[in-house]
C-alpha positions in Angstrom: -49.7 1.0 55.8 -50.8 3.3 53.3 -54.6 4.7 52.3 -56.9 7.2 51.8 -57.8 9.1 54.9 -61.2 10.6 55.3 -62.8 12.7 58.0 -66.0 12.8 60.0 -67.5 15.7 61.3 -66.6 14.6 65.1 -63.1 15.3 64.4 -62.0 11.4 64.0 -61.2 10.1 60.8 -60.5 6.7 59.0 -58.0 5.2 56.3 -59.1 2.6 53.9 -56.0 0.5 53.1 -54.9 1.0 49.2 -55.4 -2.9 49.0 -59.1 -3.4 50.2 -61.8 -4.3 48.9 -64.4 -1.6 47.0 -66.5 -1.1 49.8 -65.0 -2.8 52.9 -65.6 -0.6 55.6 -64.3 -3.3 58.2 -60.9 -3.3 56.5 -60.8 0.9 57.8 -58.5 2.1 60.4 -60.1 4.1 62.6 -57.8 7.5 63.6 -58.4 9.5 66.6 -58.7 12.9 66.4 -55.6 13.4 67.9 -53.6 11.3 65.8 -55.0 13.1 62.3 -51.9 15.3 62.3 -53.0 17.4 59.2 -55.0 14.9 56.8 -57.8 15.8 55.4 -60.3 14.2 53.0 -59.1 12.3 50.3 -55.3 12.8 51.1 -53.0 9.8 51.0 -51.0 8.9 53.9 -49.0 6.6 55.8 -51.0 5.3 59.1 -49.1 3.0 61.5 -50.7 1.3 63.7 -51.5 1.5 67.2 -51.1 -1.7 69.9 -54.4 -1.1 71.0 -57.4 -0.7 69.2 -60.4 1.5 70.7 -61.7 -0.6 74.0 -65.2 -2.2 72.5 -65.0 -1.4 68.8 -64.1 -3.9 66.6 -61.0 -3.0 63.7 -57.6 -1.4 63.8 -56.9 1.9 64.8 -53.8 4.0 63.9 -52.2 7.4 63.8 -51.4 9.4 60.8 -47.7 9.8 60.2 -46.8 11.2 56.9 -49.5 12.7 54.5 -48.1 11.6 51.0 -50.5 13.4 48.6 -52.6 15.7 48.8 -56.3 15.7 47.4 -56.0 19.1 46.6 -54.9 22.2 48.1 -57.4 24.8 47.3 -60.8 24.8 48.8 -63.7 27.1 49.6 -65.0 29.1 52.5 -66.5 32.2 53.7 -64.6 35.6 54.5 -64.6 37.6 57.5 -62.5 39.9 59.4 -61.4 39.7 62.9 -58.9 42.4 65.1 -57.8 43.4 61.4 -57.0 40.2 60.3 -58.7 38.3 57.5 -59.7 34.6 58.4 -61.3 32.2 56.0 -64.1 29.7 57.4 -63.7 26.9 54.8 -66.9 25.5 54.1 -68.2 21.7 55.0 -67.0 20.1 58.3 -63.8 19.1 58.2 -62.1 22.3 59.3 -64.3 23.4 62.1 -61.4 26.6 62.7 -61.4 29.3 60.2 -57.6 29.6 58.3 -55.4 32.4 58.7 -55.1 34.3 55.5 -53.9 38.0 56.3 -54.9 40.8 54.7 -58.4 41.3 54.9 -58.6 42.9 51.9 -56.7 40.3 49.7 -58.2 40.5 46.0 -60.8 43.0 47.2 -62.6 40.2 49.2 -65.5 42.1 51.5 -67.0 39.9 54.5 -69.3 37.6 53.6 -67.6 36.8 49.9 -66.7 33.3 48.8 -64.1 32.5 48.0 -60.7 30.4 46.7 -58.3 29.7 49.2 -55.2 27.9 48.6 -53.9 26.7 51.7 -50.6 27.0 52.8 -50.4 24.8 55.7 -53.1 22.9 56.7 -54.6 23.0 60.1 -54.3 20.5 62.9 -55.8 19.8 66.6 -52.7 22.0 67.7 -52.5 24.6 64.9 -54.3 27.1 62.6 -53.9 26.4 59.4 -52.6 29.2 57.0 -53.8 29.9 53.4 -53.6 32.7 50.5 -56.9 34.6 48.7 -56.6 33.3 44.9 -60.3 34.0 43.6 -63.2 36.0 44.8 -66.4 34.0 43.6 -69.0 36.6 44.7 -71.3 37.6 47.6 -72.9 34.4 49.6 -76.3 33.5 48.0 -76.1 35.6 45.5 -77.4 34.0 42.1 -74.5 32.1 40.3 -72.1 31.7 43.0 -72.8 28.0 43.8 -72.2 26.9 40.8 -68.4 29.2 40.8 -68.3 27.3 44.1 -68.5 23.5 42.9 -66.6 24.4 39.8 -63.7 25.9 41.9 -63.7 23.3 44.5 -64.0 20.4 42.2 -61.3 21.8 39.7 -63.4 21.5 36.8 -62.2 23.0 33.8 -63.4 26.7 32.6 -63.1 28.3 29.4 -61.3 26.2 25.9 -57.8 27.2 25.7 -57.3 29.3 22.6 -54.9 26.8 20.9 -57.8 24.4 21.1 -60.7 26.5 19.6 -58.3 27.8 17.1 -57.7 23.5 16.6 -61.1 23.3 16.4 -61.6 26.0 13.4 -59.1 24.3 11.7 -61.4 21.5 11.7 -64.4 22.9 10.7 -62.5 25.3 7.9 -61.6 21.7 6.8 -64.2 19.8 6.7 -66.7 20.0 3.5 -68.4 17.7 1.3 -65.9 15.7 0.0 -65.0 14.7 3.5 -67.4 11.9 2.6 -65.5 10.6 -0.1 -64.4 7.0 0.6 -67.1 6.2 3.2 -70.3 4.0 2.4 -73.2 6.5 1.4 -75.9 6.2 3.7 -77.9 9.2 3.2 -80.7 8.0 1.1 -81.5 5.3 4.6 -84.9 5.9 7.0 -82.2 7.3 9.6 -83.7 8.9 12.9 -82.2 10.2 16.3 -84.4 10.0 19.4 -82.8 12.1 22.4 -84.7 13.9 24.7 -86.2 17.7 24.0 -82.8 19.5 25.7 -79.9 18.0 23.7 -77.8 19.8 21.9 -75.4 17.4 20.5 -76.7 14.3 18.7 -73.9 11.7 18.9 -75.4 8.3 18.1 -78.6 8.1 15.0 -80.7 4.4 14.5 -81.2 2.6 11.5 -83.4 -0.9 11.3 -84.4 -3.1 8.5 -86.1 -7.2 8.0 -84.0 -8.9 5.9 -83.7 -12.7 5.0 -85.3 -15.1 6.9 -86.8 -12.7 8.9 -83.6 -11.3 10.4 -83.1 -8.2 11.6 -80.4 -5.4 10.7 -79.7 -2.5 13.1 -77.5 -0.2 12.1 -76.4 2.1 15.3 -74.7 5.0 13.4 -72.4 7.2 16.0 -70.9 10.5 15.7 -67.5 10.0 13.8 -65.5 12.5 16.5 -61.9 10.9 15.7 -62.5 12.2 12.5 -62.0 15.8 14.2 -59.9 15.1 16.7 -56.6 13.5 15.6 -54.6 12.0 18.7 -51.8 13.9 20.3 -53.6 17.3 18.5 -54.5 20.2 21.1 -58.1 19.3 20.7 -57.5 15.7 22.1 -55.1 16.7 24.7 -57.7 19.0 25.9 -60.1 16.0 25.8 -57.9 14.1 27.7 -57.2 16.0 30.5 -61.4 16.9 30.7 -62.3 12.8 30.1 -66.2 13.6 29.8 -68.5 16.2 29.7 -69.9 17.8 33.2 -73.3 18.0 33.5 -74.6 20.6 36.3 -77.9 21.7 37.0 -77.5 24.8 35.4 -74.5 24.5 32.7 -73.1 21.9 30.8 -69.1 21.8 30.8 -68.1 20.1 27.2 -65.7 17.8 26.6 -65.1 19.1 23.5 -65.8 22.7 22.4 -68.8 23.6 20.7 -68.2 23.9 17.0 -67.0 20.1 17.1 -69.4 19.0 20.0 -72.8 21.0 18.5 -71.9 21.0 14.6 -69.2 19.3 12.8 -69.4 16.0 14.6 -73.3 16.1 15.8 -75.8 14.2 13.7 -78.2 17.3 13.1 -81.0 16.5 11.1 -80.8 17.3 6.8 -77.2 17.8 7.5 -74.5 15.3 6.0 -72.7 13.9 8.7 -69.8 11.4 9.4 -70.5 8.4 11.2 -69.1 4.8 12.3 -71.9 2.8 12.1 -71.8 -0.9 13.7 -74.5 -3.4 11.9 -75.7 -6.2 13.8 -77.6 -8.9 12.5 -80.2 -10.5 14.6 -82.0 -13.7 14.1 -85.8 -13.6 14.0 -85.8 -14.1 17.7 -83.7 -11.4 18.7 -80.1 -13.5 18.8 -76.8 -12.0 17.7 -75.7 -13.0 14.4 -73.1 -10.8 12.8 -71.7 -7.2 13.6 -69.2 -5.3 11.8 -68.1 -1.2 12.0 -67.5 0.8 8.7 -67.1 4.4 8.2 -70.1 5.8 7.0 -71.6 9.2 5.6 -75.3 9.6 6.8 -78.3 11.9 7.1 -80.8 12.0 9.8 -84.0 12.4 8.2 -86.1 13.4 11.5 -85.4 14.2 15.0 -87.4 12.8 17.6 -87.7 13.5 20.9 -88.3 10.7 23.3 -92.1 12.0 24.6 -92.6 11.9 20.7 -92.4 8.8 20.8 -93.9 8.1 23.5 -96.7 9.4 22.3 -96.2 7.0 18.9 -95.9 3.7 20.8 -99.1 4.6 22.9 -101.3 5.5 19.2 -99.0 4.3 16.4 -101.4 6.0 13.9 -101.4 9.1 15.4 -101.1 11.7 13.4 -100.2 14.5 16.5 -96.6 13.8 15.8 -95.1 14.0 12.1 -93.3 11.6 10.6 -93.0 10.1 6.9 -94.7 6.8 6.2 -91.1 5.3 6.0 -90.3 6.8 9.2 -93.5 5.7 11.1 -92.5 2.2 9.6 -89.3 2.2 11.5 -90.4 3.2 14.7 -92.7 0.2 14.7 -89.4 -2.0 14.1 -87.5 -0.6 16.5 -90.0 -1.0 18.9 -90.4 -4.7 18.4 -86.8 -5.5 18.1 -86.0 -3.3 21.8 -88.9 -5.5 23.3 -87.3 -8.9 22.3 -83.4 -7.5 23.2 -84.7 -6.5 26.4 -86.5 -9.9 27.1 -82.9 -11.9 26.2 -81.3 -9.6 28.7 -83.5 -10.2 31.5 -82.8 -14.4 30.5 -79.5 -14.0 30.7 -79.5 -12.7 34.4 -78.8 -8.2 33.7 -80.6 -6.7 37.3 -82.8 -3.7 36.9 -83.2 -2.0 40.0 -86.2 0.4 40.0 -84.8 3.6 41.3 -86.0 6.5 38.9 -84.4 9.7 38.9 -85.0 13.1 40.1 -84.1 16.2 38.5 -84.4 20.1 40.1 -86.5 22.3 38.7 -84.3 25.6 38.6 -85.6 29.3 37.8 -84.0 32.3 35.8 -81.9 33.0 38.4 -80.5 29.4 39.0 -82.7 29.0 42.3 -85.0 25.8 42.6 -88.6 26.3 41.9 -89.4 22.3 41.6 -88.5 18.8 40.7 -89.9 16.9 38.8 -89.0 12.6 38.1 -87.7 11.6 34.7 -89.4 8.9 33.4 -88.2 5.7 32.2 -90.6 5.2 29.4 -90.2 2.5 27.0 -88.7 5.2 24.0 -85.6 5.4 26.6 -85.4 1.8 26.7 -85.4 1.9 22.7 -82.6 3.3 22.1 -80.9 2.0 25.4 -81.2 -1.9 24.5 -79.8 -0.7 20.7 -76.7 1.2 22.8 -76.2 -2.1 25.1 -76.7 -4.2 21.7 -73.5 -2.1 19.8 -71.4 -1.4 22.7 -71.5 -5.1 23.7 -71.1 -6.0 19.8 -67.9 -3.7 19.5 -66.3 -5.2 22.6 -66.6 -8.4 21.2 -65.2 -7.3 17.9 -61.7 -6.1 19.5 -61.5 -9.0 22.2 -61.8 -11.7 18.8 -59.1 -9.8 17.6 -57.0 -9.8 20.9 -56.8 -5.9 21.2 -56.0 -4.0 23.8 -58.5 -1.9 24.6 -60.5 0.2 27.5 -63.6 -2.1 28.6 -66.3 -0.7 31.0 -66.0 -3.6 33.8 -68.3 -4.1 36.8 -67.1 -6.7 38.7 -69.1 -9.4 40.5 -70.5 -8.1 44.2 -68.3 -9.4 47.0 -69.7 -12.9 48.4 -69.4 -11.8 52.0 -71.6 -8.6 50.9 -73.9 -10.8 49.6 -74.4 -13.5 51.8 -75.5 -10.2 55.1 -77.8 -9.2 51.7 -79.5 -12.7 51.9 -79.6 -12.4 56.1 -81.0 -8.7 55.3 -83.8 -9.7 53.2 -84.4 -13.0 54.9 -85.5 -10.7 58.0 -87.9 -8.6 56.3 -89.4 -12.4 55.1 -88.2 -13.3 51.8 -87.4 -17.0 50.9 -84.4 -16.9 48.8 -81.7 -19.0 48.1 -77.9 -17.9 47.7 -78.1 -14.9 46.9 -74.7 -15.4 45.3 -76.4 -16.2 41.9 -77.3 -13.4 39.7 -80.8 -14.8 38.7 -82.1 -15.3 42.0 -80.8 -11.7 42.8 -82.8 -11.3 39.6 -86.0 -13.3 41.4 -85.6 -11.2 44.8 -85.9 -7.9 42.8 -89.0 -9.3 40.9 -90.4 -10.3 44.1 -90.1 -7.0 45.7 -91.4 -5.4 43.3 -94.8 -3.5 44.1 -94.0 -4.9 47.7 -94.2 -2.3 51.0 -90.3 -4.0 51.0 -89.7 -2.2 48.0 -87.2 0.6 49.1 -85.2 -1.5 51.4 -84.8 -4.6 49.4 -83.5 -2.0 46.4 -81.3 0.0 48.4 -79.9 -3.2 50.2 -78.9 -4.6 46.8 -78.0 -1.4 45.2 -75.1 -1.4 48.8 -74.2 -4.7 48.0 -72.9 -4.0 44.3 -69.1 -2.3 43.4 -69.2 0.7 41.1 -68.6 0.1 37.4 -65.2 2.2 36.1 -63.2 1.4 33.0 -60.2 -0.5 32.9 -58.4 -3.2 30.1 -59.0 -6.1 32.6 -61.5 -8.7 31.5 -64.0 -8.7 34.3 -67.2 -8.4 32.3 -70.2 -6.0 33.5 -72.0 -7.7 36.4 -75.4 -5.7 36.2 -75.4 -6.3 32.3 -74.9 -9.8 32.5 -72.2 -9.3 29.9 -68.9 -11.0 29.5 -67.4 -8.3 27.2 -68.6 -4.9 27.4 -66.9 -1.2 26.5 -68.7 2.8 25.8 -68.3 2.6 22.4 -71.8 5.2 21.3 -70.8 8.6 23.1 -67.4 9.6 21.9 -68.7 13.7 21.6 -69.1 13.6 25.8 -66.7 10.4 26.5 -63.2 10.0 26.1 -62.8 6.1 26.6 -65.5 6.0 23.4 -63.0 8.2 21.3 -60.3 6.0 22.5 -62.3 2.7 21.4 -63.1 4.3 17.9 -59.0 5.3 17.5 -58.9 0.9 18.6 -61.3 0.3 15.8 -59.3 2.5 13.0 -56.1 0.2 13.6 -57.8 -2.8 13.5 -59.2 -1.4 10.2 -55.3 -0.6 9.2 -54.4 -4.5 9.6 -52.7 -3.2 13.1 -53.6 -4.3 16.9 -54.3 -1.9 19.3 -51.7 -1.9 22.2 -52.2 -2.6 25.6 -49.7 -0.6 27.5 -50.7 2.3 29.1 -54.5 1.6 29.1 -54.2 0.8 33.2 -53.5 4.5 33.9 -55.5 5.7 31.2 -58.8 3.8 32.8 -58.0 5.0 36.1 -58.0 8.7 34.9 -60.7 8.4 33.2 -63.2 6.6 36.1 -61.6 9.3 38.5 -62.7 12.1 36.4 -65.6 10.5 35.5 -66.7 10.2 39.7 -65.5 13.5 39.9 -68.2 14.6 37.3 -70.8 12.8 39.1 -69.4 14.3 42.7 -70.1 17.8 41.4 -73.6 17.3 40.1 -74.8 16.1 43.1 -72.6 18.5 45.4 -74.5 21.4 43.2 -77.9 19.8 43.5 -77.4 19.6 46.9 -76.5 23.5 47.8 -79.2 24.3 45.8 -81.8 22.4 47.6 -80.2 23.7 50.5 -80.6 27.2 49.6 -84.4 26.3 49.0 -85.1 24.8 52.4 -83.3 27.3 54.3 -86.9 29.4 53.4 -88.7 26.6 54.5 -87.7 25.3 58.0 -90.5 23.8 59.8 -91.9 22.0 56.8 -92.3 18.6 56.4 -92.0 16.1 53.1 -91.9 12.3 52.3 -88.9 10.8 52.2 -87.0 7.3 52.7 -83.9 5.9 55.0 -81.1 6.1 52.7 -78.6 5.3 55.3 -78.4 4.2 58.7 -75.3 4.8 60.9 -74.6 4.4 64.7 -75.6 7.9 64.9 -78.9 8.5 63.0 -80.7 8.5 59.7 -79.8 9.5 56.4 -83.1 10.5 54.8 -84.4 12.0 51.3 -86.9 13.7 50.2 -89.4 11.6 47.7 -90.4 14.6 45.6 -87.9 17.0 46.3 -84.1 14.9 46.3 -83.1 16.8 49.6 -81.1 14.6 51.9 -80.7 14.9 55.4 -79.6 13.5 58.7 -82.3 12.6 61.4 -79.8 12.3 64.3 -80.2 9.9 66.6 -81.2 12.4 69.4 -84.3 13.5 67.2 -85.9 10.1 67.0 -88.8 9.2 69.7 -87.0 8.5 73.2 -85.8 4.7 73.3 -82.2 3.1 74.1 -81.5 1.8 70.2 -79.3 -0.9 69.0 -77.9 -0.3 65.8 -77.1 -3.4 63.6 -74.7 -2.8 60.4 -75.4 -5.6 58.6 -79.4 -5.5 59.0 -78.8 -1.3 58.5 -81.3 -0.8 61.5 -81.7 1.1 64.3 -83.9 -0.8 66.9 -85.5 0.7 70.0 -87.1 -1.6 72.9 -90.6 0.6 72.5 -92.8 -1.0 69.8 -93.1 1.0 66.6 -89.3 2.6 67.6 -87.6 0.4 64.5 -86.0 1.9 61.1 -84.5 0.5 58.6 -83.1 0.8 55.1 -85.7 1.6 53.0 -88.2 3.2 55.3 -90.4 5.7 54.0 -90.7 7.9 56.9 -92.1 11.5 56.9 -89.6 13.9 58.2 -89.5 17.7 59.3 -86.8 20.8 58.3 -85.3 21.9 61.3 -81.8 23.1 60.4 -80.3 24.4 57.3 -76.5 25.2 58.0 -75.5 26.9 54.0 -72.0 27.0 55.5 -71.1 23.0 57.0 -73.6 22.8 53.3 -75.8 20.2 56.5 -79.7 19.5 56.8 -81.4 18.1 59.9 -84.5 16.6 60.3 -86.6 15.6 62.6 -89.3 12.8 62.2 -92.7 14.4 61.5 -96.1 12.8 62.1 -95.8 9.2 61.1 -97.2 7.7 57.5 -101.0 5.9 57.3 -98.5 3.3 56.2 -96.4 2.2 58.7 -97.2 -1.1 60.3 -95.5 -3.4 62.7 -91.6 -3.2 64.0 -89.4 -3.5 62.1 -91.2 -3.0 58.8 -90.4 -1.1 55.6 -92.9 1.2 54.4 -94.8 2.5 50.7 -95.2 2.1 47.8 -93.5 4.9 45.9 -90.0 4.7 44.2 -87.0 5.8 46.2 -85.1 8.8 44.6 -81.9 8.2 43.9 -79.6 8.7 40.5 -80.8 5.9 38.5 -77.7 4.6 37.3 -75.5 5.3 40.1 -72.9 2.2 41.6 -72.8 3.5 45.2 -73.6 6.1 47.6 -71.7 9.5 46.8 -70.3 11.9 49.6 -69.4 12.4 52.8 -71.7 11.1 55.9 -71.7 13.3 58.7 -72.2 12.9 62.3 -74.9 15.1 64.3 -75.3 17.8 66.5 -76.9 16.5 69.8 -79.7 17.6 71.5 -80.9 16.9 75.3 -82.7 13.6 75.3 -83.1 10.4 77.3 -81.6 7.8 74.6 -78.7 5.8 74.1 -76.7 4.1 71.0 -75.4 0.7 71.7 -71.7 1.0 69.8 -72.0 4.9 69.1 -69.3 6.9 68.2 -68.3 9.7 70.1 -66.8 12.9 69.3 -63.3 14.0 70.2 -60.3 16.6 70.0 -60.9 20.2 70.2 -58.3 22.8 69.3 -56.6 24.6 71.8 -54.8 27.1 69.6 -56.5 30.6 69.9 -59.1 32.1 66.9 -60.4 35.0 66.3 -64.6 35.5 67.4 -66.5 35.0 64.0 -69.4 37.1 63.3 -72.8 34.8 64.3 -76.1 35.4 65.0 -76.3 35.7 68.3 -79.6 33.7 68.3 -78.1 30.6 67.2 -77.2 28.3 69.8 -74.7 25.3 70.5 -76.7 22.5 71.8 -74.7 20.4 74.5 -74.2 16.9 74.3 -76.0 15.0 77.5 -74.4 12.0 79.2 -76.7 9.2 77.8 -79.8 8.1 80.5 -79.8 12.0 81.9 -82.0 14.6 80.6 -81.3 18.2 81.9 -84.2 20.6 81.8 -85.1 23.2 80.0 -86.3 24.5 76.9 -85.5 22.3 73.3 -83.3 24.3 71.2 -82.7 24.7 67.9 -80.3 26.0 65.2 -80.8 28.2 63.3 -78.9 29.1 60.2 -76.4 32.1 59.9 -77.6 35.4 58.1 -75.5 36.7 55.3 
């Protein structure tokens, strides 16, 4: 049988068979620690399976025979020296032994330095693995090397090639007025862009206008990119091979380089700009009528930023922010037409789950200072409901005309998911029906809504969905309620948009798009595209982990994001830190833990948590190097209530658009206490091979794992992390 393997931090690992379901973690052989051989995370191998699986635990268990391709080769890690011989402690969990790499003074690599290993032969229960020095990223904690880190160990893409900036001149020395020649003149329109007060590039502009009968015309005009990037040229190669733009805390990583991303191709305001501009026609009330693409040639005649107007829809005759009488005009319409799209959507069954996000404050120096929540406010919604309007409209235009053509499909959740969702929320006392149809999903959310339920009921149905990815099959978008849906309005940070613009074009030249080749082109493109994700929140999460390595013993708000065998997954409510509260840190009690509920039940009263808690947890551990934060529980909530219940009010932080739970979940280290885990996993296989004695504080300790119902005495210990 072949899969992907993944470890835990115990030393055990599982494979997901190639041909399971999104999400089924009951279809996952589990793999001794033992039988790993030399997997590790995302590698594919061959696993064959054992006669017997693990006495008590339900599922197949296997042994890794053959690993058949490898994630990647090159990771990240701490240097030190040892005896005269240089050793690389790779950073994470899932090489708990340092790799071999030689000379100690490889590349000029001093203690202490991060840095790119490439790894020559990877380690095993038996055996030290073996690498080579390729890049020294710079002192531990010193400003800037996290972000080197993530780039490096995520293989995101550095500086332009010169063949594609010098591709990209050639554009620009070639584009000039008469560029517009042959396109419908637009730049006399009441044309605006509404982004928020950051953007650099402006890739999609909004147009609106009553007509007949009271109809409506939107015009959604988008950044004509194909324009400067011919296929097969360097520039779209380059595109190609980057699929979308990166966004980090502290950087942005461009699809495209600058001079097409920030100027030719971005709707500046004043500025003459290409366009493909998609009019729908709407009936009075908001229904679709008509839609049709053209090349246009446009001018944005003010650019708004979305607390603008903000501040316009709460006082529309304020005069605070300024805008033409023509311009003030068309906010009002847009307004009005958003608020009946948005309505329709809701009627036709599209789920809005109310998880807001929350971005990091960073300083100068790239450390984190704050966080603050981005709001959803209704001028986000504005021009989201006229994106969902022409992306929707577009796909409908090439699937008439039997294209081929990359959709974005998010298909419908599995019924077995949703029928423990409907046991799940039936506990916590909702009376729903099958949950198996989308509008009383739809009714479960609304009645949660404002609810102490709130958090669990979200998260729970957040679980229960499959993540969108792009693809030419005709699956339909689950969440949108749509039949027919592709990313047709961001083609300057999106390469399936520049690929649906190129589909549009041959339609235009009488020909029909072909569909060979778009299977392997959609899975590159949602593979880089959750590899862009992975790194954002990888980086966000060493940062926060640099920030709370100042601030151990501190306490914060926070909600059950997880629950395993082994503890909770928490984070933060104000600050989007998460961390494990192991099982061993929770108030003495024998607990029960129930997957399909996600709770972990103790016989005391009050000793119950589930998905969705809002909890209030303590900093006890910050380990920079396994990139790991423990918690403790700290004094309890005025809020929580009887056994078993969820508790708050406030919003759960989480990446508001995000399909499914990102990273690896790792078990914890234990500490001396009276408990027990019905079902618990348990850690196994230590290496025997000899290593060389890392430098440690010495006041860090390794807290022994008890036999569960014995409590040995003396004093509780703590970890505390290494100095640099």
């Amino acid at each position: 049988m072949i899969g992907r393997f993944r470890r835990s931090r115990q030393g055990f690992g599982f494979v997901r068979p190639a041909d399971a379901r999104p999400g089924d973690r009951e279809a996952d052989i589990r793999i001794p620690a033992v039988a790993t051989a030399d997997a590790a995370d995302g590698d594919t191998v061959r696993v064959q399976l054992t006669k017997a699986p693990d006495v008590g635990r339900p599922g197949l268990a296997g042994e890794v025979v053959e690993v058949l391709q490898r994630q990647t080769v090159r990771f990240v890690g701490t240097t030190f020296e040892s005896a005269g011989q240089g050793w690389v402690q790779i950073d994470g969990t899932q090489f708990p032994r340092a790799v071999w790499v030689g000379d100690p003074g490889a590349k000029s690599a001093r203690d202490g330095d991060k840095v790119v290993v490439e790894l020559i032969r990877f380690p095993t229960v038996l055996r030290d693995g073996e690498g080579v020095i390729v890049e020294v990223l710079g002192a531990a904690g010193a400003a800037g090397v996290d972000t080197r880190m993530v780039i490096a160990e995520f293989g995101l893409p550095g500086d332009f090639p010169e063949a594609v900036l010098e591709d990209a001149r050639r554009q620009a020395e070639a584009f000039c007025d008469s560029a517009a020649a042959g396109r419908r003149d637009l730049s006399a329109e009441t044309i605006v862009t509404i982004d928020p007060v950051d953007a650099r590039d402006f890739d999609d502009a909004i147009s609106l206008e009553r007509i007949d009968r009271g109809h409506w015309l939107l015009g959604v005009h988008i950044a004509d990119v194909a324009h400067f990037v011919p296929e097969g040229s360097a520039l779209d190669q380059e595109a190609l091979a980057r699929g979308t733009s990166v966004y980090l805390p502290d950087r942005v990583i461009p699809m495209l380089p600058e001079i097409v991303s920030n100027n030719l191709a971005s709707l500046q305001p004043d500025r003459v700009r290409l366009a493909r501009t998609c009019w729908i026609e709407f009936s009075a009330e908001g229904i679709p009528i008509h839609a049709e693409v053209e090349r246009t040639a446009i001018t944005s005649k003010r650019r708004f930023t979305y607390e603008e107007v903000d501040q316009f829809l709460a006082d529309p005759g304020t005069t605070a922010v300024k805008m033409t009488v023509a311009v003030r005009s068309l906010l009002g319409r847009m307004r009005d037409l958003a608020r009946l799209l948005r309505g329709r959507r809701i009627e036709r069954g599209a789920l809005e789950l109310n998880m807001p996000e929350v971005k990091i404050n960073l300083d100068r120096s790239g450390r984190v200072s704050g966080a603050h929540v981005v709001a959803h406010t209704e001028s986000h919604q504005i021009i989201e409901e006229f994106m969902l309007a022409a992306n929707e409209a577009v796909a409908g235009l090439l699937a008439g005309a039997e294209a081929g053509f990359l959709r974005r499909i998010h298909p419908a959740p599995d019924l077995r998911k949703l029928r423990q969702l409907t046991e799940f929320v039936s506990e916590l006392g909702f009376e729903v029906d099958s949950l198996e149809s989308r509008f009383e999903l739809q009714r479960l959310l609304d009645l949660a809504r404002g609810r102490p339920e709130e958090h669990a009921v979200h998260y729970a149905v957040l679980r229960s969905l499959t993540r969108a990815a792009y693809g030419p099959q005709e699956d339909g978008h689950y969440a949108l309620a749509s039949d027919c849906y592709c990313h047709f309005t961001s083609p300057i940070r999106r390469y399936p948009d520049l690929t649906i613009h190129r589909a549009i074009d041959l339609l235009a030249a009488g020909k029909r798009p072909p569909r060979e080749g778009l299977d392997q082109l959609g899975e590159q493109c949602s593979q880089l595209e959750r590899r862009a994700e992975a790194a954002e929140r990888e980086l966000v999460k060493l940062k926060l982990l640099h920030f709370l390595a100042g601030r151990v013993g501190s306490e914060l708000e926070g909600v059950v994001t997880g629950v395993e065998r082994f503890g909770l997954f928490v984070q933060g409510i104000e600050l989007p830190a998460e961390g494990l509260v192991a099982v061993e840190r929770l108030p003495d009690d024998r607990y029960r833990y129930d997957r399909r509920a996600h709770t972990l039940t103790g016989h005391r009263p009050g000793n119950a948590f589930r998905l969705g808690d809002r909890v209030r947890v303590r900093v006890d551990a910050v380990d920079l190097d396994k990139r790991l934060l423990e918690f403790s529980l700290g004094s309890r909530p005025s809020g929580r209530g009887r056994k078993g219940q969820a508790h708050g009010r406030r919003q759960a932080v989480a990446q508001a658009r995000s399909r499914e739970r990102g990273g690896k979940r790792t078990g914890p280290s234990a500490e001396p206490m009276r408990l027990k885990v019905f079902g618990s996993d348990e850690g196994s296989g230590q290496s025997s091979g000899r290593q060389p004695k890392k430098k440690v504080d010495k006041k860090k300790k390794t807290i022994a794992k008890q036999k569960p119902g014995k409590k040995k005495p003396g004093k509780k210990k703590s970890g505390r992390r290494k100095e640099r």
